[in-house]
N, C-alpha and C positions, 0 to 999 in steps of 0.2 A: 504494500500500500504506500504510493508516493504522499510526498506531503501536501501536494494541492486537494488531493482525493478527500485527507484528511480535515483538510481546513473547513469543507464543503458539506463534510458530516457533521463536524461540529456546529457550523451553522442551522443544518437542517434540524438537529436535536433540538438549539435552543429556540427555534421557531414554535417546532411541534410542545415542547414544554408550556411557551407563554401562549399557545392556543388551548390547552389544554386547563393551564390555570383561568384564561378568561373563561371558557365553557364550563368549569365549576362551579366559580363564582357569580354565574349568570343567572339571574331571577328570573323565573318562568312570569309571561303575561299573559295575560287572559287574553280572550278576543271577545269583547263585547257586541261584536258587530251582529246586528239583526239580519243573517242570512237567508234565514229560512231555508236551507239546506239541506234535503234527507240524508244526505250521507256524510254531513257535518256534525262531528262530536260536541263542535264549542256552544257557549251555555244556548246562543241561542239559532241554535242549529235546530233540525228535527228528526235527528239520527235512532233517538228514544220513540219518536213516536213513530218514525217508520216501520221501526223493529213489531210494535204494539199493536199496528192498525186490525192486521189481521184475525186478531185474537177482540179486537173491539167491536169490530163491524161483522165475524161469526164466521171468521171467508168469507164474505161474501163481496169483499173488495178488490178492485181491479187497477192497476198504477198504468197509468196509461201516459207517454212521456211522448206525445204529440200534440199539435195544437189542436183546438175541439172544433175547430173547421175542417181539419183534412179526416180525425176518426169521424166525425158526423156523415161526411160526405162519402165516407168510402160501405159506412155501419148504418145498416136500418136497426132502430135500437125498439123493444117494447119499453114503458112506462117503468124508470131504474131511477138509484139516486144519484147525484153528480154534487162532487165535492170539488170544492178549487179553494186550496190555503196561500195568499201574499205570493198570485203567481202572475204575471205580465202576459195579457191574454191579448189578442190584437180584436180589432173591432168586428171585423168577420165574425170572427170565433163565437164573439156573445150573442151575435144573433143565433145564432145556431143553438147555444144554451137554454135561448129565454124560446125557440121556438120550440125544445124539446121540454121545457115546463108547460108552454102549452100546452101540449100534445098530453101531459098526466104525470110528468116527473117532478120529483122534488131539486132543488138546488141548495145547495149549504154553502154558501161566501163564506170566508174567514178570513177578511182583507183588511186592514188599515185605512187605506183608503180607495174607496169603490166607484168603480170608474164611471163616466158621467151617462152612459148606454144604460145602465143599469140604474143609477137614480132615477133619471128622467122616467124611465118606464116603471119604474113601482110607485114612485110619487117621492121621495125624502132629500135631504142633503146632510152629507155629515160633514161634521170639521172637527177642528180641536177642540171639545167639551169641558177637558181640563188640563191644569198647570202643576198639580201638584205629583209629588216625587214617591207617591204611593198610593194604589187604588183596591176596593175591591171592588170585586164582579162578583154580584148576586144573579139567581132566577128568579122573575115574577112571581112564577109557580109556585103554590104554600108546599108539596109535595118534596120540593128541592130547597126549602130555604136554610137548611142545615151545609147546604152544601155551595160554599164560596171558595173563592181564591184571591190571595193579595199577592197583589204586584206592587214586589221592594226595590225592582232594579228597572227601571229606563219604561217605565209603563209608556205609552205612545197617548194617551189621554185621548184618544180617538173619541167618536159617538155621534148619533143625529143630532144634531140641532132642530132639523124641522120633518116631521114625520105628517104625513094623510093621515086622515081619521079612520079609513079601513085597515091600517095597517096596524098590526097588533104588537108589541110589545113584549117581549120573552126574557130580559136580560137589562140591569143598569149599571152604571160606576156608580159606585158606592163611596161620600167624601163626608168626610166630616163638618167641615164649612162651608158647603154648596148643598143643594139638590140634588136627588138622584138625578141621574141625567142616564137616556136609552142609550145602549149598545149592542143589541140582539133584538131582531123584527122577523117578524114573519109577515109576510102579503101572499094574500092570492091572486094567480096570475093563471090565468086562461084553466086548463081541468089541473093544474098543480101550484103548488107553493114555493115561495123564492124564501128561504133563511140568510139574513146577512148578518155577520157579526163582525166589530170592527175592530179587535182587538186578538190578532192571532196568538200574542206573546205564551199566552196560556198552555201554546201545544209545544214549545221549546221545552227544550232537554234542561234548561233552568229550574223551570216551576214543573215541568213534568214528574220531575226526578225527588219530589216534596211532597210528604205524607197528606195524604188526604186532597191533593189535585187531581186523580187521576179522575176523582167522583166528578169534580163538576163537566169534565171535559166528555165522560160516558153522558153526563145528565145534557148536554148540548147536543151531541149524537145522536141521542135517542127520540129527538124529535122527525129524524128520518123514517121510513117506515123499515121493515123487516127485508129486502131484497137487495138485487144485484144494486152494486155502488159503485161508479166508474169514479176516480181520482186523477183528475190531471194536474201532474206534476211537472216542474220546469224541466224542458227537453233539455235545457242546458247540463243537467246537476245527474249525469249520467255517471258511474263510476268509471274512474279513469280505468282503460284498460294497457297502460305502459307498464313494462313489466319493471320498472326502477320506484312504481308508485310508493311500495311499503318504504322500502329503503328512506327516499325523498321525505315521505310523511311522517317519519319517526325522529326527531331534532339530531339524536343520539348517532343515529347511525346515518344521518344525513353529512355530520361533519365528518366521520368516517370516511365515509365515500370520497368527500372532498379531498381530505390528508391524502388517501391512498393516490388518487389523481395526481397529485398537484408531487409526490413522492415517485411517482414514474416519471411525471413531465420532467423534473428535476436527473433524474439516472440516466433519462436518455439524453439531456442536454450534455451534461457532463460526459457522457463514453462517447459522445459523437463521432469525436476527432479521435478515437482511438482504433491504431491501424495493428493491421493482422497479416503475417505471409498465407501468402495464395499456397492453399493445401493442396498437392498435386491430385489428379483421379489418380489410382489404385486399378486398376480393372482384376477384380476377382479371379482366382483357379477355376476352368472352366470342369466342370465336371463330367468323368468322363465317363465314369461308371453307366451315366444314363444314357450314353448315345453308343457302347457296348449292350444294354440291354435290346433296346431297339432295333440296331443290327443283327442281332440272335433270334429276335421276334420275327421279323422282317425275313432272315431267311427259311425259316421254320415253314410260314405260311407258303413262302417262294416254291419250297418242295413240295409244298402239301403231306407231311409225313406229320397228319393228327394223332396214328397211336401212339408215335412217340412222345409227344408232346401229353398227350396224356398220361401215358407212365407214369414221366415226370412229375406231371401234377398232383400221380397218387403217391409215389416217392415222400413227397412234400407233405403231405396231408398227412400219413401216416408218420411221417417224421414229426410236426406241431403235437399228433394225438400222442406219439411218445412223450416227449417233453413237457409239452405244458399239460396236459390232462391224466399225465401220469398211466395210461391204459395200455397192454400189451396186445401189440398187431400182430402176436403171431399167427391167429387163428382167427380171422374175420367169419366168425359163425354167430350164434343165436345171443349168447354171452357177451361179446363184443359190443355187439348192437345194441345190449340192454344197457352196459356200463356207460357207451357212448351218449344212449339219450339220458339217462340220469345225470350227466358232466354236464352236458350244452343245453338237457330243457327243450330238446328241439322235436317235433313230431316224428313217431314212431315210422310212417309213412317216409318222409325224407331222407331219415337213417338209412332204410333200407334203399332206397333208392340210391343212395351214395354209396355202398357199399358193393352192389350190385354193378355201379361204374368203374369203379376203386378195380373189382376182380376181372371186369372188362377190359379194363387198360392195360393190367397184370399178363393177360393170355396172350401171347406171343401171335396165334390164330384167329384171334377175332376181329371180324371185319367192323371198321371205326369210321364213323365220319365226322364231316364238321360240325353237324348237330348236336354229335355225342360228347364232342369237346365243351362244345359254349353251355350244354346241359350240366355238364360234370365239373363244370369253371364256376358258375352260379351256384349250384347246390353244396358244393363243397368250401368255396367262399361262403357261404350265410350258415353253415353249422361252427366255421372257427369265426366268425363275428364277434 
């Protein structure tokens, strides 16, 4: 090891030491951000409730990760539920929603803020109802007033400000210095019902993952009825399918990966300029054994002189069954034959058959031909297998 090699290591050590002391010393943070996410862990992701839905809605839920213009258009649907949680749906799309409530289905919103297609046709307008830094959410319903949730972290204070008189009222923010104020409506709309709720925060891995939320957010649910539920979800929030995902998503072994990089980049800069004598080719001893075998084969067929060659073949055979099977050829009789298939396991039929070629090849007299060879090459081949 010259002494430039060394200088280069010593450097790269004390690199990898003070990345290593920073990554110790590093304070994990949160991500506050309101993703809405199914396959986002952070608090307010909905990685929990994705995992949940199935078991909430009895299977009978469908995650459909197309816009509801292209499934509408492609799907004659009968009278099913349609859920859409804080998802960016284009204008098309809603018509297509509000024409399939028509038609007898139900729709469940769980938007923040609900886009103006949808106001307009049920009659409301929501905005910011409140300012304060903590909310709860009741139901109307005396059946469910057991069952609330407070929002401690970044509530969005959503809600109607002006609601129709048809429209019914299921859900308010709940303050201590203001009035209730609505946040869950039902209206009827053509043979079905629109549900909007305007605060999704509820279904986040934050407040989901807190004793006693799971109640209000079944009790929101179950204003749907009992049947299929199609879920469209942001076509975007697809799981990555790169195979470096885990690696990338795990902080730990993301800087790993780094080091390791950035430790090759480094080895091959450095050996670059390192030069090597040209290793001569060698051209290998030709073997010769094999193109004597060949020549032997080669003339054998030439004469056509198959008994001999079978001889030989039985020579060999009975030569293997001395040695390795331990069996004496002196007497290829009844005995023989039995001791042979108990050694190899091989069909009593076969034995004899081989044995019967074995004494053919032996007779000086017997007339042989090429059949008798390539019969007696194969059967005696497949009993020393």
């Amino acid at each position: 090891m010259n002494k430039t090699f060394r200088i280069y290591a010593v450097i790269f050590i004390i690199v990898m030491v003070i990345l290593a002391l920073l990554e110790v010393n590093k304070k994990e943070t949160t991500n506050w951000h309101k993703n809405f996410d199914i396959n986002e862990k952070s608090p307010f992701g909905l990685f929990v409730f994705n995992n949940e839905a199935k078991d909430l809605f009895k299977n009978n839920l469908k995650k459909i990760d197309r816009t509801p213009y292209d499934y509408y258009s492609q799907q004659k649907k009968k009278a099913h539920n349609i859920v859409v949680i804080e998802n960016k749906i284009d204008n098309e799309s809603w018509k297509k929603i509000l024409d399939q409530v028509s038609k007898g289905s139900d729709a469940l919103l769980i938007i923040s803020q609900m886009p103006k297609e949808i106001s307009d046709s049920i009659g409301f307008y929501d905005s910011e109802i409140s300012f304060e830094e903590k909310n709860v959410l009741k139901l109307t319903d005396t059946k469910y007033q057991n069952d609330f949730i407070k929002l401690d972290k970044f509530p969005s204070g959503r809600g109607f400000s002006f609601i129709k008189p048809n429209v019914e009222v299921l859900g308010k923010t709940v303050e201590t210095k203001n009035t209730d104020q609505a946040n869950f409506i039902k209206v009827k709309f053509g043979k079905g019902n629109i549900y909007a709720h305007c605060e999704p925060l509820f279904l986040t891995n934050y407040y989901f993952l807190q004793p006693g939320n799971v109640r209000y957010a079944q009790d929101v649910f179950s204003y749907l009825q009992d049947r299929e539920t199609i879920w469209f979800v942001d076509h975007d929030t697809k799981v990555s399918r790169f195979f470096m995902r885990f690696v990338l998503g795990n902080p730990a072994l993301k800087y790993a990966w780094w080091v390791l990089l950035g430790g090759l980049i480094l080895f091959i800069f450095f050996n670059a300029k390192r030069k090597q004598r040209i290793v001569p080719v060698i051209e290998p001893l030709r073997n010769t054994s094999l193109d004597f075998v060949k020549s032997i084969g080669n003339l054998y067929l030439q004469e056509g002189d198959f008994h001999d060659m079978m001889a030989k073949k039985a020579q060999y055979f009975l030569n293997k069954v001395r040695m390795d099977l331990l069996i004496d050829t002196q007497n290829l009789d009844d005995e023989f034959a039995k001791k042979l298939q108990l050694k190899t396991g091989k069909p009593m039929e076969i034995i004899n058959e081989a044995i019967n070629l074995v004494k053919k090849a032996q007779d000086p007299y017997s007339s042989v031909m090429k059949e008798d060879l390539a019969r007696m090459n194969r059967i005696l081949d497949e009993i020393l297998k």
